[in-house]
N, C-alpha and C positions, 0 to 999 in steps of 0.2 A: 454661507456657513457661519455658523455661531464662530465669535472672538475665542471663547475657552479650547477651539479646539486650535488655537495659533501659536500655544507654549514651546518655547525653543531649548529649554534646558530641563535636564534631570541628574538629580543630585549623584547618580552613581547607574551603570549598567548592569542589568543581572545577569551576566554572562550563559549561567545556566539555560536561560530562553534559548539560544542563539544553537539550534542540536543540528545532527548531521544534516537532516533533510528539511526543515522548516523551521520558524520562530512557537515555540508554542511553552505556553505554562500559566500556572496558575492567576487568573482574570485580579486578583487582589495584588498580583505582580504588574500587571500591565495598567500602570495610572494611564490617564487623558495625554500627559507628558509626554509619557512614554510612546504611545502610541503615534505620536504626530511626529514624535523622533523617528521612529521608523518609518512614517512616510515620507518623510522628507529624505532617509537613506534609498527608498527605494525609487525616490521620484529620483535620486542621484545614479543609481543603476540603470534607470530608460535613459538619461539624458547621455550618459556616457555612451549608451549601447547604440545612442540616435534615433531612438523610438518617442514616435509625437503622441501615440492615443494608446489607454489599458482603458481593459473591460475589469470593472468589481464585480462580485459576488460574495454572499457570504450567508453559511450556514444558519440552524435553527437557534442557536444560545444564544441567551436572552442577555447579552452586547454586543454580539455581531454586528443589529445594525446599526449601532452607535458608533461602535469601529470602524465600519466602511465608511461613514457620513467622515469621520476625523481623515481616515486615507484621503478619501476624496477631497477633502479641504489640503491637506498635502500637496497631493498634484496636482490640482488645478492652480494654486499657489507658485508654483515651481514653474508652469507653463505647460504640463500636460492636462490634453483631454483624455475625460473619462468616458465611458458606457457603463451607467450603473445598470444591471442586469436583476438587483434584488434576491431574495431566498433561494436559492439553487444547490444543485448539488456542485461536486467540485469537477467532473465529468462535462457536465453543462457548461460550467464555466471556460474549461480548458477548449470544449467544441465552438462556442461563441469566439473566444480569443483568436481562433486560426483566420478568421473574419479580420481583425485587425493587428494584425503584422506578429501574431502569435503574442502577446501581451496580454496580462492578467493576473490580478490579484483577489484570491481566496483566502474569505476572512472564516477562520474556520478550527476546531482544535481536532476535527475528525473522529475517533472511536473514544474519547477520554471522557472522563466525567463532566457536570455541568460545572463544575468549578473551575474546568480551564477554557481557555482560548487560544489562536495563536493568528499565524499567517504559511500560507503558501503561495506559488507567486510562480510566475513561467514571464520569462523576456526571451523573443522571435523564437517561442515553439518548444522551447526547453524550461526545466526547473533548474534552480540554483544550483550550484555545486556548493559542498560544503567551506571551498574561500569564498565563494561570493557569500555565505549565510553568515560567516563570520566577518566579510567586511562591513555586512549592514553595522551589526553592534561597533567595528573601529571607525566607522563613519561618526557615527552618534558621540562616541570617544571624543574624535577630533575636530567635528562642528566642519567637516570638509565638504559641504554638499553645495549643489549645484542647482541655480536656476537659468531656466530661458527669459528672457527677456520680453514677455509678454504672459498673461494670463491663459488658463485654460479655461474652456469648455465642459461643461457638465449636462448629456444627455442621455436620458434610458432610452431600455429597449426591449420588450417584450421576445423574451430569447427560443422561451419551450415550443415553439410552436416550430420552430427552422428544424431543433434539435428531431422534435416527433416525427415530421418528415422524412428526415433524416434516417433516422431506426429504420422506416416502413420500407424506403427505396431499398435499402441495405438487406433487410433482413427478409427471405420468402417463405414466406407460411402460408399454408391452403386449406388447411383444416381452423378450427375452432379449439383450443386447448385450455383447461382449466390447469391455475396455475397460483399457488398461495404464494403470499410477500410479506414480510415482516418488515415493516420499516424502522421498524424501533425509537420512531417519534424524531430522526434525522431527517435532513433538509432533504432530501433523496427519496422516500417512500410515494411522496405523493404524485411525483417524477416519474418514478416505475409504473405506478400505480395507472396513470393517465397512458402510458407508453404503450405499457399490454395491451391496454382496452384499444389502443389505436390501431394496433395491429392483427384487432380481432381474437382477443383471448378473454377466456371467464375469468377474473379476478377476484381472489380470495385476499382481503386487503387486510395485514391485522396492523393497528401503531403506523398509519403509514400520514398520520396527522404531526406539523411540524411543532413539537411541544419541546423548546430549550429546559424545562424544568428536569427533562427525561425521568418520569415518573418510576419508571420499572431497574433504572441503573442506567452506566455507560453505555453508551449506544454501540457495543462490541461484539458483532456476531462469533468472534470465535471464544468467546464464552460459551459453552457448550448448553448450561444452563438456561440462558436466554433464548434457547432454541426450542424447549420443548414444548410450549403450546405450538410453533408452525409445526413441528414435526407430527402432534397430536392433529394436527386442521388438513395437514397435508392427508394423512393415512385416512382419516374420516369422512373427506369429501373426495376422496380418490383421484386425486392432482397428478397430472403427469409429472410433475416436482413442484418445490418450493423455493424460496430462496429467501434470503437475509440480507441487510445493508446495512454498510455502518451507517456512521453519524454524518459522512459526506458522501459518500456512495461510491469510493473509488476500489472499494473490496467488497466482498461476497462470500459468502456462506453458501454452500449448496446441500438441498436433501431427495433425497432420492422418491421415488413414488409408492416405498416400503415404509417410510419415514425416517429413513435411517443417513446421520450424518456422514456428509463424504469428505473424506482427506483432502487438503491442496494437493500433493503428492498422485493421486489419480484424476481427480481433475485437470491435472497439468498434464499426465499422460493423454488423457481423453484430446484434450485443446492441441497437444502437438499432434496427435494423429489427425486430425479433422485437418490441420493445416497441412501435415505432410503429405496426405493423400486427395487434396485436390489437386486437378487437375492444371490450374493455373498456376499454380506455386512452381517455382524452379529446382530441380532437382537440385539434391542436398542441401537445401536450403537449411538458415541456422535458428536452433530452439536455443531458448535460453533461461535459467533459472540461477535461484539465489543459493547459497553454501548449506541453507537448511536443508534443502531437498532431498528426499531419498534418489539413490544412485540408479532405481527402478525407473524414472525420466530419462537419467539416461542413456539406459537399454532401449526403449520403447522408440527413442528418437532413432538409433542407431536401427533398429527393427525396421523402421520407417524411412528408410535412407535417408535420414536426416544430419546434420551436425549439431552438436551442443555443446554449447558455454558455461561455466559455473564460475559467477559474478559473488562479487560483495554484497551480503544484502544493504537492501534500500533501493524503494522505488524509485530515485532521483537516478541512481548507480545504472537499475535496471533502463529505465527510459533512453537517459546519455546512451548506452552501449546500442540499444537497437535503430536508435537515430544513424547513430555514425558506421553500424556492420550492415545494415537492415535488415537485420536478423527478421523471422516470420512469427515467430510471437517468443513473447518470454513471460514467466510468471514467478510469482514470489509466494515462500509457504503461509506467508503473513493473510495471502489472499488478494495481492494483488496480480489483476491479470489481464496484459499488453497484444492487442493484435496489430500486426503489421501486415498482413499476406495479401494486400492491395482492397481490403474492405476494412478490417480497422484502420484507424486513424490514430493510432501510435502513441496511445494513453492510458492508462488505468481507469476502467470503465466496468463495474460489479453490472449494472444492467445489461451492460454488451455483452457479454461474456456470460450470463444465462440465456440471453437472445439466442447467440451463437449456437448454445447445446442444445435449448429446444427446437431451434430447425433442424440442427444432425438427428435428433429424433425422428423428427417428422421423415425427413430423405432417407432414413434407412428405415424406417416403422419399428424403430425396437423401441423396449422401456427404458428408462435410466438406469437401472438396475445390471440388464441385461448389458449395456454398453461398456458400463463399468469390472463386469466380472472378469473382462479382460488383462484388469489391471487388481489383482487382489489384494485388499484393505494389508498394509504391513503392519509388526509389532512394534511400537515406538512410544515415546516418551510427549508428552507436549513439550514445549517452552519451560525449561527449569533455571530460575534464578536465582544466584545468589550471590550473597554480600559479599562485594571485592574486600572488606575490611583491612583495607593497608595495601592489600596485594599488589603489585606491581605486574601491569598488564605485560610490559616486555619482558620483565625478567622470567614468570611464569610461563609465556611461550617460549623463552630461549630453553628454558630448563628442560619442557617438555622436546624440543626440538633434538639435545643435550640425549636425554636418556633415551629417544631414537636411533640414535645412531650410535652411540655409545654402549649401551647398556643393553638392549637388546641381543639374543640370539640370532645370529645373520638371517634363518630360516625364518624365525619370529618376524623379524624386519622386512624381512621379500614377500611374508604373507600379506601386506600392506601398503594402503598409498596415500601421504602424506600431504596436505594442501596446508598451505600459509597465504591464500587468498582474503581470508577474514576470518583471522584468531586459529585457531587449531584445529585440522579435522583430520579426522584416521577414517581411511574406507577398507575394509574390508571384504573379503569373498562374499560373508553373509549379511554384511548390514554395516553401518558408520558410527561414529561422536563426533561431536564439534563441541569446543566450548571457544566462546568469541567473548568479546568486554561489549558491553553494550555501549550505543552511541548517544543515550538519553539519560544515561547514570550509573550511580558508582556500583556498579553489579553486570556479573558476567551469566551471560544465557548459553546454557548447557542444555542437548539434545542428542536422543538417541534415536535408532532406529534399527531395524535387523529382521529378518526370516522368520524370528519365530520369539519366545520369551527365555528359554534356554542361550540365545547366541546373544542377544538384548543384554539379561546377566550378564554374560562375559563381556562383552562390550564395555560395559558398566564397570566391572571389577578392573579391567583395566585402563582405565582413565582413574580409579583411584588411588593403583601404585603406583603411577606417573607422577603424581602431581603429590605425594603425600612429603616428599622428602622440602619441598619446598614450602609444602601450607598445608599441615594437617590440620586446621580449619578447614579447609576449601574440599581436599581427603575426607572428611569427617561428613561435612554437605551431603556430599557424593552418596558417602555410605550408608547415611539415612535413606536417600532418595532410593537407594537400588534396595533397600530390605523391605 
């Protein structure tokens, strides 16, 4: 490995990289420096952890593999070996790493524009928690890291082809299905792409070429925008579905054989019911979902003699929990979605996870459509952000906590159920609000949901007079968004 990538110091930490669930930000933030700094904190998290060998990978942007070549000089520097693995999704990667003692570093910034980058990273089978993502940066701070006493090892290994297998033993399909994919020029399209066909499906491939320029935008399927040529290829070549992947392939987009985009919220229902009602799964096994969800999940589980969880979001939050309860699958509104029920392998994986629903197609012969009307599309808001400007994330939830139990009509207050799981959510008989501080910057993500656009409104009008006494800014937000 090149000298340049052996720099031991950097002038100051940007702490902002350092987010709840990964390192990631802007590529003009992340000098040569910097980069070797963090390999050398993460070679210090294997050595403490006792782990000798990480598998790399890393995404489509055009420094990935510049980054990975710098990690790798890291650890193999410190005394661990590598398995460079090359262009992958982060899926692939995490399947490869359970191969060597669950260890793995993903170079990758996932759905964000080409102008960032970051890292994710799993030591014996797990992702970081957010103290370990923050002691990477006090590491770097205090020059604390650790070597072994001997040099590492640097060997590839041609991974897709364990992985393909893999799907095919897993997944039973007997028919022949046409099936469109948008890869959106992420490290993951051509992955899927190779995976269908393996499995014996017509593939309708659009973007599924790994181009870090991302010609078309963020590689972000819940861009809703970004969906409508597959939705148009889908309807037009008469596809049993379609589906979308981000920029690393550990979320998914799904559309139906109408063309029409489907909620994480009924896909989450659809995924607990497949898992509830097989037969192998253990009764009342547990579902699990993040604070965005509609409260429709969890009926559906409960429908399904299931139990359900409502987690913090964050796919890192999600994973830990289903590790340590073994819960049978969990998913997040973001799109990510976890199968545990003795055939996943207890990761966020967007290709597993349309596998999954086109073989419940198949076993029951129905369309996407049809499987879905079970679970009817709700009235809801997307992801609303906005400017914390000053606000103080405690003070604003104690306030709101404050004129719950204070200020409220008792009846008013009993018609409700209050969660302090992750920021503030009211559920209601006909639908919820949450608004939480986000864990990637100074702005709080507010979400609605409800029965109909009439009870949405009210939903809306009250999270406004909650929160007006303490930030008619924040009040003021609100009231645009709901006119």
């Amino acid at each position: 490995m090149s000298e340049q990538f052996q720099s031991t110091t950097v002038a100051s930490v940007p702490r902002q990289i350092f987010r709840a669930y990964d390192i990631r930000g802007k590529v003009a933030q992340l000098s040569i420096g910097l980069v070797a700094q963090i390999g050398k904190a993460l070679a210090t998290q294997f050595i403490r952890a006792h782990q000798q060998k990480v598998v790399i990978g890393f995404d489509a942007r055009l420094s990935s593999s510049t980054f990975a070549d710098i990690i790798t000089a890291q650890l193999t520097a410190s005394g661990l070996d590598v398995v460079q693995i090359g262009c992958v999704s982060s899926p692939l990667l995490y399947f490869t790493a359970k191969r060597f003692g669950g260890n793995g570093i993903m170079i990758t910034a996932s759905h964000n524009p080409a102008t960032d980058n970051g890292f994710k990273w799993l030591c014996q089978h797990l992702p970081p928690s957010a103290e370990q993502i923050q002691d990477v940066a006090d590491l770097i701070e205090s020059q604390d890291f650790q070597t072994l006493s001997h040099r590492g090892k640097v060997t590839t290994m041609h991974a897709k082809a364990e992985y393909f297998s893999y799907l095919k033993q897993d997944i039973k399909l007997k028919n022949n299905h046409r099936i469109c994919i948008d890869g959106l020029h992420g490290s993951a399209g051509e992955i899927a792409k190779n995976s269908l066909e393996n499995v014996g499906c017509e593939v309708i491939a659009l973007n599924c070429y790994a181009d870090g320029n991302f010609p078309h935008g963020a590689p972000d399927p819940s861009d809703v925008k970004r969906l409508a040529t597959l939705q148009e290829a889908v309807f037009e070549s008469k596809s049993v579905m379609g589906f979308a992947l981000d920029g690393d392939g550990d979320r998914v987009v799904i559309i139906d054989e109408l063309g029409q985009w489907i909620s994480p919220d009924r896909l989450m229902c659809a995924f607990a019911k497949i898992c509830l009602t097989d037969q192998k799964v253990k009764p009342s096994a547990e579902i699990v979902f993040d604070v965005k969800c509609s409260t429709m999940i969890a009926k559906t589980v409960a429908h399904y003699h299931g139990r359900s969880h409502m987690l913090r979001t964050g796919s890192s939050f999600l994973r830990h929990y289903i590790a340590k309860h073994s819960a049978v699958f969990g998913g997040e509104y973001a799109g990510h979605y976890v199968f545990n029920d003795g055939r996943g392998l207890g990761y966020d994986d967007g290709l597993y996870a349309a596998l999954r629903l086109l073989e419940y197609l198949e076993s029951t012969q129905q369309s996407l459509s049809e499987v879905l009307a079970e679970f009817p599309e709700r009235t809801s808001s997307p992801d609303i952000y906005i400017d914390a400007n000053g606000i103080d994330r405690v003070q604003l939830f104690a306030h709101i906590q404050d004129y719950i139990h204070n200020d409220l009509a008792q009846v008013d207050a009993q018609s409700m159920t209050l969660s302090c799981v992750d920021g503030i959510r009211l559920d209601f008989p006909y639908g919820f609000g949450i608004i939480r501080a986000s864990n990637t910057g100074e702005y709080f993500t507010v979400r609605f949901d409800a029965d109909d656009a009439l009870y949405l409104a009210k939903i809306k009008a009250f999270f406004v007079e909650m929160v007006h006494n303490i930030s008619p800014h924040f009040a003021q937000a609100l009231q645009e968004i709901a006119a």
